[in-house]
C-alpha positions in Angstrom: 73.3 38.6 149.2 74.8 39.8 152.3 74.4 43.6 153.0 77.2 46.2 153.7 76.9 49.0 156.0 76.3 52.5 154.3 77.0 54.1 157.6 79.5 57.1 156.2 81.1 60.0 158.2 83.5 62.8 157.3 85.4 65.1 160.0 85.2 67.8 157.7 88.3 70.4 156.8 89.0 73.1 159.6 87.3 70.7 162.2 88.9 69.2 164.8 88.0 66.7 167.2 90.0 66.4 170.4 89.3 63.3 172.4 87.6 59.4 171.3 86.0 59.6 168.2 84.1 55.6 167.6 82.4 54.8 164.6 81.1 52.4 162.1 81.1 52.0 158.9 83.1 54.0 156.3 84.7 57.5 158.2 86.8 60.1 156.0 89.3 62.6 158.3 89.7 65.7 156.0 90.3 67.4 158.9 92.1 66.9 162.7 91.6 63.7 164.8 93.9 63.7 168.2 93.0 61.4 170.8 91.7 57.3 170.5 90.1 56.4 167.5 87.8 53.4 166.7 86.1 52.2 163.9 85.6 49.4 160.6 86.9 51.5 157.7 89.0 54.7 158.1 90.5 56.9 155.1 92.7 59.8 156.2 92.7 62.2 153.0 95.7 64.1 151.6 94.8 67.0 153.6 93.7 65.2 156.9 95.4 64.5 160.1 95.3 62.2 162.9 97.6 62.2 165.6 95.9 59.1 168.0 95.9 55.3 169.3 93.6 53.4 166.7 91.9 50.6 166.5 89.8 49.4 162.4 89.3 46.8 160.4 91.1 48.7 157.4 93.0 51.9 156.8 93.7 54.4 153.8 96.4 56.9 154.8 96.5 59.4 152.1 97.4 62.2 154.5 99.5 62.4 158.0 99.1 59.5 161.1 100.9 59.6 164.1 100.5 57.1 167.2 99.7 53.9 167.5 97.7 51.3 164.4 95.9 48.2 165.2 94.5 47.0 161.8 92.5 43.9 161.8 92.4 43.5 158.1 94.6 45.7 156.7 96.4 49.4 156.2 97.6 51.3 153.1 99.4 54.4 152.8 99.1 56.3 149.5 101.7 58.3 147.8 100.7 61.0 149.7 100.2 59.7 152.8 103.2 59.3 156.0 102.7 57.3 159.0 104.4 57.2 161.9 104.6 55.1 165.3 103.8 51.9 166.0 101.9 49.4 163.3 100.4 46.6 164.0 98.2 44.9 160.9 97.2 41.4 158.7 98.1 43.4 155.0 100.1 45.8 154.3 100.9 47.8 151.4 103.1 51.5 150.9 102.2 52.9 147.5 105.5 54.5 145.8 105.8 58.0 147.5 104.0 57.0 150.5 106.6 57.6 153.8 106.7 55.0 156.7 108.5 55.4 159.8 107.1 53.4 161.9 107.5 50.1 164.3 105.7 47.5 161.8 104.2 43.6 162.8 102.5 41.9 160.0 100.0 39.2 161.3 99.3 36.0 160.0 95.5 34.6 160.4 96.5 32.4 163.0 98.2 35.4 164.6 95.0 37.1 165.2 95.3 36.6 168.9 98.9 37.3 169.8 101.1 39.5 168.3 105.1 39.0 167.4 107.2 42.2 166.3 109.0 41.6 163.0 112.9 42.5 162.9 113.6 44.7 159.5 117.4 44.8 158.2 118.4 47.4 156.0 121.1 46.2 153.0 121.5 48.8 150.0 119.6 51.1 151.0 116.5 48.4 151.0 114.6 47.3 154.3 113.3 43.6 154.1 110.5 43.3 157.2 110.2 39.7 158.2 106.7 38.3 159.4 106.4 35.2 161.8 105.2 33.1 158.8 108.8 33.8 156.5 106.4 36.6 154.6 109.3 39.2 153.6 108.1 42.5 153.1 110.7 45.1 150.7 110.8 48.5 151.8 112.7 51.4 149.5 114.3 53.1 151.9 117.0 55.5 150.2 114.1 58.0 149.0 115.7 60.9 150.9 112.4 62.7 152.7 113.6 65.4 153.9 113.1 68.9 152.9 115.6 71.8 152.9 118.7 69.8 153.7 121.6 70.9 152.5 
Protein backbone atom coordinates (compact mmCIF):
# COMPACT_ATOMS: atom_id res chain seq x y z
CA UNK A 1 0.00 0.00 0.00
CA UNK A 2 1.54 3.13 -1.05
CA UNK A 3 1.93 5.88 1.66
CA UNK A 4 0.63 9.57 1.45
CA UNK A 5 2.31 12.41 2.90
CA UNK A 6 0.86 13.74 6.31
CA UNK A 7 3.00 16.84 5.89
CA UNK A 8 0.13 19.59 6.92
CA UNK A 9 0.47 23.39 7.27
CA UNK A 10 -1.90 26.26 8.01
CA UNK A 11 -1.03 30.14 7.55
CA UNK A 12 -3.13 30.79 10.40
CA UNK A 13 -5.89 33.97 10.54
CA UNK A 14 -4.36 37.51 11.08
CA UNK A 15 -1.00 36.07 9.60
CA UNK A 16 0.43 37.14 6.75
CA UNK A 17 3.28 36.05 4.76
CA UNK A 18 4.80 38.41 2.17
CA UNK A 19 7.21 36.78 -0.12
CA UNK A 20 7.76 32.63 -1.51
CA UNK A 21 6.05 30.44 0.68
CA UNK A 22 7.10 26.31 -0.73
CA UNK A 23 5.69 23.47 0.72
CA UNK A 24 4.67 19.95 0.71
CA UNK A 25 2.01 18.12 1.39
CA UNK A 26 -1.43 19.45 2.43
CA UNK A 27 -1.18 23.63 3.23
CA UNK A 28 -4.48 25.49 4.47
CA UNK A 29 -4.31 29.67 3.94
CA UNK A 30 -6.78 30.99 6.66
CA UNK A 31 -4.93 33.87 6.47
CA UNK A 32 -2.75 36.27 3.80
CA UNK A 33 -0.41 34.77 1.14
CA UNK A 34 1.16 37.56 -1.44
CA UNK A 35 4.04 36.68 -3.34
CA UNK A 36 4.99 33.00 -5.26
CA UNK A 37 3.54 30.07 -3.89
CA UNK A 38 4.59 26.39 -4.31
CA UNK A 39 3.33 23.33 -3.23
CA UNK A 40 1.29 19.54 -3.79
CA UNK A 41 -2.10 20.30 -2.21
CA UNK A 42 -3.32 23.93 -1.37
CA UNK A 43 -6.91 24.86 0.19
CA UNK A 44 -7.53 28.61 0.50
CA UNK A 45 -10.50 28.82 3.21
CA UNK A 46 -13.57 31.05 3.18
CA UNK A 47 -11.76 33.51 5.12
CA UNK A 48 -8.20 33.28 3.46
CA UNK A 49 -6.44 35.20 0.78
CA UNK A 50 -3.78 34.78 -1.65
CA UNK A 51 -2.83 37.29 -3.98
CA UNK A 52 0.42 35.33 -5.89
CA UNK A 53 1.93 33.35 -8.98
CA UNK A 54 1.32 29.51 -7.95
CA UNK A 55 2.42 26.57 -8.84
CA UNK A 56 0.40 22.70 -7.06
CA UNK A 57 -0.71 19.61 -7.95
CA UNK A 58 -4.37 20.49 -6.73
CA UNK A 59 -6.26 23.53 -5.46
CA UNK A 60 -9.49 24.22 -3.15
CA UNK A 61 -10.42 27.92 -3.47
CA UNK A 62 -13.04 28.42 -0.81
CA UNK A 63 -11.91 32.01 -0.20
CA UNK A 64 -10.20 34.98 -2.58
CA UNK A 65 -7.13 34.13 -5.35
CA UNK A 66 -5.67 36.58 -7.43
CA UNK A 67 -2.61 36.08 -9.91
CA UNK A 68 -1.47 33.50 -11.75
CA UNK A 69 -2.60 29.17 -11.29
CA UNK A 70 -0.58 26.44 -12.64
CA UNK A 71 -2.51 23.26 -11.51
CA UNK A 72 -0.97 19.99 -12.46
CA UNK A 73 -3.95 17.93 -11.45
CA UNK A 74 -6.55 20.01 -10.81
CA UNK A 75 -8.37 23.34 -9.14
CA UNK A 76 -11.84 23.83 -7.60
CA UNK A 77 -13.53 26.86 -6.45
CA UNK A 78 -16.24 26.49 -3.89
CA UNK A 79 -19.32 28.43 -3.48
CA UNK A 80 -17.56 30.74 -1.57
CA UNK A 81 -14.54 31.05 -3.22
CA UNK A 82 -13.52 33.86 -6.39
CA UNK A 83 -10.58 33.52 -8.50
CA UNK A 84 -9.08 35.75 -10.62
CA UNK A 85 -6.17 35.98 -13.27
CA UNK A 86 -4.80 33.65 -15.28
CA UNK A 87 -5.66 29.62 -14.91
CA UNK A 88 -3.90 27.15 -16.17
CA UNK A 89 -4.94 23.36 -14.99
CA UNK A 90 -5.78 19.32 -16.16
CA UNK A 91 -9.61 19.44 -14.07
CA UNK A 92 -11.54 21.92 -13.40
CA UNK A 93 -14.64 22.38 -11.58
CA UNK A 94 -16.74 25.95 -10.20
CA UNK A 95 -19.18 24.80 -7.58
CA UNK A 96 -22.63 26.94 -7.89
CA UNK A 97 -21.81 30.35 -6.28
CA UNK A 98 -18.18 30.09 -6.73
CA UNK A 99 -17.04 33.46 -9.02
CA UNK A 100 -14.38 33.04 -11.83
CA UNK A 101 -12.93 35.75 -13.72
CA UNK A 102 -10.15 34.52 -14.93
CA UNK A 103 -7.95 33.58 -18.33
CA UNK A 104 -8.73 29.68 -18.19
CA UNK A 105 -6.60 26.55 -20.32
CA UNK A 106 -7.75 23.20 -19.55
CA UNK A 107 -4.95 20.52 -20.33
CA UNK A 108 -5.23 17.30 -21.69
CA UNK A 109 -2.69 14.43 -20.40
CA UNK A 110 -0.80 14.67 -23.42
CA UNK A 111 -0.78 18.43 -22.92
CA UNK A 112 1.20 18.21 -19.89
CA UNK A 113 4.18 19.74 -21.68
CA UNK A 114 2.83 22.62 -23.74
CA UNK A 115 0.10 24.62 -23.07
CA UNK A 116 -2.80 25.99 -25.68
CA UNK A 117 -5.27 28.83 -24.34
CA UNK A 118 -8.90 27.85 -24.82
CA UNK A 119 -11.25 30.51 -26.64
CA UNK A 120 -14.70 30.85 -24.44
CA UNK A 121 -17.91 32.34 -26.28
CA UNK A 122 -20.60 33.70 -24.39
CA UNK A 123 -24.38 32.93 -25.98
CA UNK A 124 -27.39 33.60 -23.38
CA UNK A 125 -25.74 34.59 -20.91
CA UNK A 126 -23.74 31.02 -20.86
CA UNK A 127 -19.85 30.80 -21.49
CA UNK A 128 -18.85 27.48 -23.25
CA UNK A 129 -14.75 27.11 -22.73
CA UNK A 130 -13.26 24.91 -25.35
CA UNK A 131 -10.23 22.60 -24.55
CA UNK A 132 -7.66 21.45 -27.32
CA UNK A 133 -9.22 17.96 -27.08
CA UNK A 134 -13.18 19.26 -28.09
CA UNK A 135 -13.76 18.98 -23.98
CA UNK A 136 -16.54 21.90 -23.69
CA UNK A 137 -16.65 23.31 -20.38
CA UNK A 138 -20.43 25.49 -19.42
CA UNK A 139 -19.96 28.39 -17.49
CA UNK A 140 -23.27 30.36 -15.88
CA UNK A 141 -22.34 33.58 -16.49
CA UNK A 142 -25.54 35.90 -15.92
CA UNK A 143 -25.22 35.53 -11.99
CA UNK A 144 -24.87 39.32 -11.52
CA UNK A 145 -21.80 39.68 -8.76
CA UNK A 146 -21.77 42.73 -7.95
CA UNK A 147 -22.77 44.43 -4.86
CA UNK A 148 -24.52 47.78 -4.40
CA UNK A 149 -25.28 48.43 -8.03
CA UNK A 150 -28.04 50.25 -8.73
Amino acid sequence: MKSKSKDFSIIDKELTVEGTVSTKGKLVVKGVVKGTLTGDVVIISEEGAVYADTKVTSMTIGGIFKGEISASDELIILPTGSCAGKVVCKNFAVEPGGILNAQVTCLTNQESNSEKESVPTEKDGIVQVTTKDEQKILLDSSRDTSKGKK
